[in-house]
Structure formats: structure tokens, C-alpha cells
C-alpha positions in Angstrom: -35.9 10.8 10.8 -39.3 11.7 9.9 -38.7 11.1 5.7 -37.7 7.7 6.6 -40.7 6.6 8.4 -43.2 5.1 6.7 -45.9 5.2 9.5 -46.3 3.9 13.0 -48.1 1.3 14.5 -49.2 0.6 18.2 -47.2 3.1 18.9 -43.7 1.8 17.3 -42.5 3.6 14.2 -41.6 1.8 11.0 -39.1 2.5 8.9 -39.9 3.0 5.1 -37.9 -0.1 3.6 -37.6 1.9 0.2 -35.9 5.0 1.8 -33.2 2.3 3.2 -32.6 0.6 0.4 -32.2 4.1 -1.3 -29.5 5.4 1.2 -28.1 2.1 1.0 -27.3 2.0 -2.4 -25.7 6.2 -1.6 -23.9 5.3 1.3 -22.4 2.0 -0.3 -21.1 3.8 -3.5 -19.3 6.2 -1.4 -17.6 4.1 0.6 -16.6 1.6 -2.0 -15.3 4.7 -4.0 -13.0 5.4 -0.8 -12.2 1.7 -0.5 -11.3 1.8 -4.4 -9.0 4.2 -4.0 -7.0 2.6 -1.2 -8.5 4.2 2.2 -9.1 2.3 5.2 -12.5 2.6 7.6 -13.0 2.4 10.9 -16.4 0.1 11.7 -17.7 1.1 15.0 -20.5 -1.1 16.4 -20.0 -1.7 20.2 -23.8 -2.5 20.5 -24.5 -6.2 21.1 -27.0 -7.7 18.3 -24.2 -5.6 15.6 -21.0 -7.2 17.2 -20.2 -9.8 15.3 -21.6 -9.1 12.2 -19.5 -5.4 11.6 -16.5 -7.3 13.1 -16.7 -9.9 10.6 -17.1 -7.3 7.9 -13.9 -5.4 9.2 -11.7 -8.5 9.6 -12.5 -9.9 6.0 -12.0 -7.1 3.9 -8.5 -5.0 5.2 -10.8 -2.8 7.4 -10.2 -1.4 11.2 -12.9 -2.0 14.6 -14.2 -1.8 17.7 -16.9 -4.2 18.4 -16.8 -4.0 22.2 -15.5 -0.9 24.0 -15.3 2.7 22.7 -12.3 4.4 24.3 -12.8 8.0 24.4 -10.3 9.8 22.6 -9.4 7.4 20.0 -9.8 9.3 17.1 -9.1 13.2 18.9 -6.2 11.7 20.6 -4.7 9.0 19.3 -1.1 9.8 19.4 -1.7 9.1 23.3 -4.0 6.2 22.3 -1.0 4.6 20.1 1.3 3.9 23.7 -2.0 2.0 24.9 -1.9 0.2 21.6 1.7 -0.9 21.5 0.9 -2.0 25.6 -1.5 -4.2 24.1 0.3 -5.7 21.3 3.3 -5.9 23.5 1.3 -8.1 25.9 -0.1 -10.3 23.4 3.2 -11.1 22.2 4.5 -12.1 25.7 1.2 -14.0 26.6 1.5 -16.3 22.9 5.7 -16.9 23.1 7.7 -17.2 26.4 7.0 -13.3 27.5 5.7 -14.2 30.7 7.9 -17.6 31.9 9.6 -15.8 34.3 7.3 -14.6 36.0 5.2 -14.9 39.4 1.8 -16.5 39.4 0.3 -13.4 40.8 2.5 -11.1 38.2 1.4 -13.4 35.6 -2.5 -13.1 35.9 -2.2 -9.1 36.6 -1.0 -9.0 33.0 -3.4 -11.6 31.9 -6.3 -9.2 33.2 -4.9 -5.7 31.5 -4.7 -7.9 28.6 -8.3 -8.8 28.5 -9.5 -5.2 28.9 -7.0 -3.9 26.7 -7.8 -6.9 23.8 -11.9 -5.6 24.2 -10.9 -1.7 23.4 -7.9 -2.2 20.7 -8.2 -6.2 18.9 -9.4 -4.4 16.2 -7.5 -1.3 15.8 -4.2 -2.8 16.8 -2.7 -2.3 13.0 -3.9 1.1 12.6 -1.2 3.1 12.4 -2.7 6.7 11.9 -6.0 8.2 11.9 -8.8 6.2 9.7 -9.9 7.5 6.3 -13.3 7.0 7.4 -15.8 6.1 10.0 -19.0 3.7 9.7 -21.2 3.5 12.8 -23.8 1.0 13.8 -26.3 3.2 15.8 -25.4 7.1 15.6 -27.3 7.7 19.1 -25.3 5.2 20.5 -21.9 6.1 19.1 -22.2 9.5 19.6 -18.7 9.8 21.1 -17.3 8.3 18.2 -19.5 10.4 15.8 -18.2 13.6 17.7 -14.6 13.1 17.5 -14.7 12.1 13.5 -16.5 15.1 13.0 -14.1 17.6 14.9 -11.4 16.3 12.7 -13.1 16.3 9.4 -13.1 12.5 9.3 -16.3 11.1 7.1 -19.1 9.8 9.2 -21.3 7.3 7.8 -23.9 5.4 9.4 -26.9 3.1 10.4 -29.3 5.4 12.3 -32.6 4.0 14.3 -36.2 6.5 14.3 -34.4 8.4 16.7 -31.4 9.1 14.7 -30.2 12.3 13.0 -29.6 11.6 9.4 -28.3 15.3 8.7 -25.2 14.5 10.8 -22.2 12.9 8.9 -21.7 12.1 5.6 -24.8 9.5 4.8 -27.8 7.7 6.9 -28.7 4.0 6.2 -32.3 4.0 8.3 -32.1 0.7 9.7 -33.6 -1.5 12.8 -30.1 -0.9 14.9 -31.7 -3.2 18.4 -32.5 -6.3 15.5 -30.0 -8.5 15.1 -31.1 -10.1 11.7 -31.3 -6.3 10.6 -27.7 -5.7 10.7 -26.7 -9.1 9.4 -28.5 -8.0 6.5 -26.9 -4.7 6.4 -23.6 -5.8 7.1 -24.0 -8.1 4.1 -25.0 -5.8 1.5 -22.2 -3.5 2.5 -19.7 -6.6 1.8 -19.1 -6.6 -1.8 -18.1 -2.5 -1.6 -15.7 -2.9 1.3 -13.0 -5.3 -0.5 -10.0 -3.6 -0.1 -8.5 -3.5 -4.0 -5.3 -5.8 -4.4 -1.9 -3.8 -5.4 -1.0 -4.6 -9.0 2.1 -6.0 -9.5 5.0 -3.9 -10.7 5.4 -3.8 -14.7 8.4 -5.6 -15.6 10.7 -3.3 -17.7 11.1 -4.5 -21.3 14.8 -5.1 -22.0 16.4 -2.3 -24.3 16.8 -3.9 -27.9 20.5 -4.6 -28.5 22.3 -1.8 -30.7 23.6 -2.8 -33.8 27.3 -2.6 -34.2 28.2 -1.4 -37.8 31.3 -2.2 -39.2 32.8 0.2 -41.4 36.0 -0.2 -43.9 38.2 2.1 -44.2 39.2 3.5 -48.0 42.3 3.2 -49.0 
């Protein structure tokens, strides 16, 4: 991260605020370019001050996440993943409606209990259907797992990365403060307008075929 640091002081580094605005403005126009053309991306930010933030991001603009619990193997593996999913959704059905009348007190809070764990790993991946079209990750040292399987399959990698980071893996480095939590607010912000998922135009209504003209033609006599 050494080009991104502007010096150090008492020790701590500081990131050069220029350089991040610079990747910023990189990283932004390639994601809103895949977002413009209808992909989905997968915001991964299990660390505690980016939480809410990335989450909020996701949620508002057609976008998958994790903001809690990484579960390895969800990108490498996910056709397994997907029965862990449909557990989930299955049990969050039940627990809203009348899935779980019928049964024991004891039965009732086991299922209570897998559905807390399984809500912290897979609330915010529960529509995705297939793999994501790309990944964004809040801390690439600290989502290294989820780093590593995007890049085995080929998946675009994007991310905020601390002094400690590697900005040569992935697609694009934002250099950020990743343990600040107004940092990432900010981030998360300036990534907003970009990650709008576009609305689908509405079919073109066919013009009605103009009405042939019947000649009438006399016979000679």
C-alpha cells in the first residue's frame, strides 16, 4: 500500500486522501457500469464499524450481503450453500405464519435458535439465486476467505483495503480507514448513486397495422 500512504506519524500510517478519492472515482465507474448493465454484487462487510452501513447500501439498491457471518464456501460451493438457504427461508416462513403451532415448546425454540444463526449467515443472500456478478469487500485482509473464492472462480473483486492491504489483488482498491466507522459511512455513501439497480423499461406497445383499403372494382360489360 505504499503509493497510497501519504506519510506516517507516531508511528500510525496515513493514507493519502487524494489517492482515495482517485480510486474511488475508478472503482465506482466500474461497478456502476456492471450495475448499468443489469448485474448484481455481492457486499461483503462482516467487520463491525462497516455493518450497517454496506447493509444499508445492499438493501436499498437491488444488491446481495453478508454483514455478519462469512460462511466458507459460499461462493466455491454454493450449490451446497443453496439447501442451507432454502432451510433458512423455509424457517422464516414457519416462524412469521402458523409453521410452528403444532409444535412442542422445546421443538419450537430448537428452530427458533437454527433460525437465528442461519438469519446472521444468509438474511442477505437469501434471493440470490446463482453466483453474484461481482464482489465488493469492506477490509481485503479481513475478508480474505471471501476474496479467495471470488478469485478462483473469476468473479470481480473490488474493495476497501487498510495500510496493510494488497491493492494488486482483485479488480480495484479504495484505500480507506476500514477500523473507522465514520470512514465507511462516507464510503458507503459515495458508492450509493453508482449502485442503483436500472429499472426495466416497459415493453413498446405495438402500433396497430393501418386498415387495408378495400377497392371496389366494376366489372365492364
Amino acid at each position: 500500500m505504499k503509493a497510497f500512504i501519504h506519510g506516517s506519524s507516531n508511528g500510525v500510517h496515513i493514507i493519502d486522501l487524494t489517492k482515495t478519492v482517485d480510486q474511488l472515482e475508478k472503482v465506482n465507474a466500474a461497478m456502476s457500469e456492471l450495475v448499468g448493465n443489469g448485474k448484481k454484487i455481492l457486499f461483503v462487510a462482516t467487520k463491525l464499524q462497516a455493518r450497517d452501513a454496506f447493509a444499508k447500501l445492499a438493501e436499498e439498491n437491488g444488491h446481495y450481503f453478508v454483514a455478519e457471518k462469512w460462511v466458507p464456501g459460499l461462493l466455491t460451493n454454493f450449490k451446497t450453500i443453496k439447501t442451507r438457504i432454502a432451510t433458512y427461508i423455509k424457517l422464516l416462513k414457519d416462524s412469521e405464519g402458523n409453521g410452528m403451532d403444532m409444535l412442542t415448546k422445546k421443538e419450537k425454540a430448537a428452530k427458533l435458535l437454527e433460525l437465528e444463526k442461519l438469519d446472521k449467515a444468509f438474511r442477505g443472500v437469501k434471493e440470490m439465486k446463482r453466483s453474484p456478478d461481482a464482489i465488493f469487500v469492506v477490509d481485503g485482509v479481513y475478508e480474505s476467505q471471501a476474496v479467495k473464492e471470488a478469485l478462483s472462480l473469476g468473479i470481480p473483486c473490488y474493495k476497501i483495503s487498510n495500510t496493510n492491504g494488497d491493492p494488486y489483488i482483485g479488480n480495484g482498491t479504495i484505500p480507506g480507514n476500514t477500523n473507522s466507522v465514520k470512514s465507511l459511512d462516507y464510503l458507503a455513501l459515495a458508492l450509493k448513486d453508482g449502485m442503483k439497480t436500472p429499472a426495466r423499461k416497459p415493453a413498446a406497445k405495438k402500433e396497430a397495422a393501418p386498415a387495408k383499403k378495400v377497392e371496389s372494382k366494376t366489372q365492364e360489360k
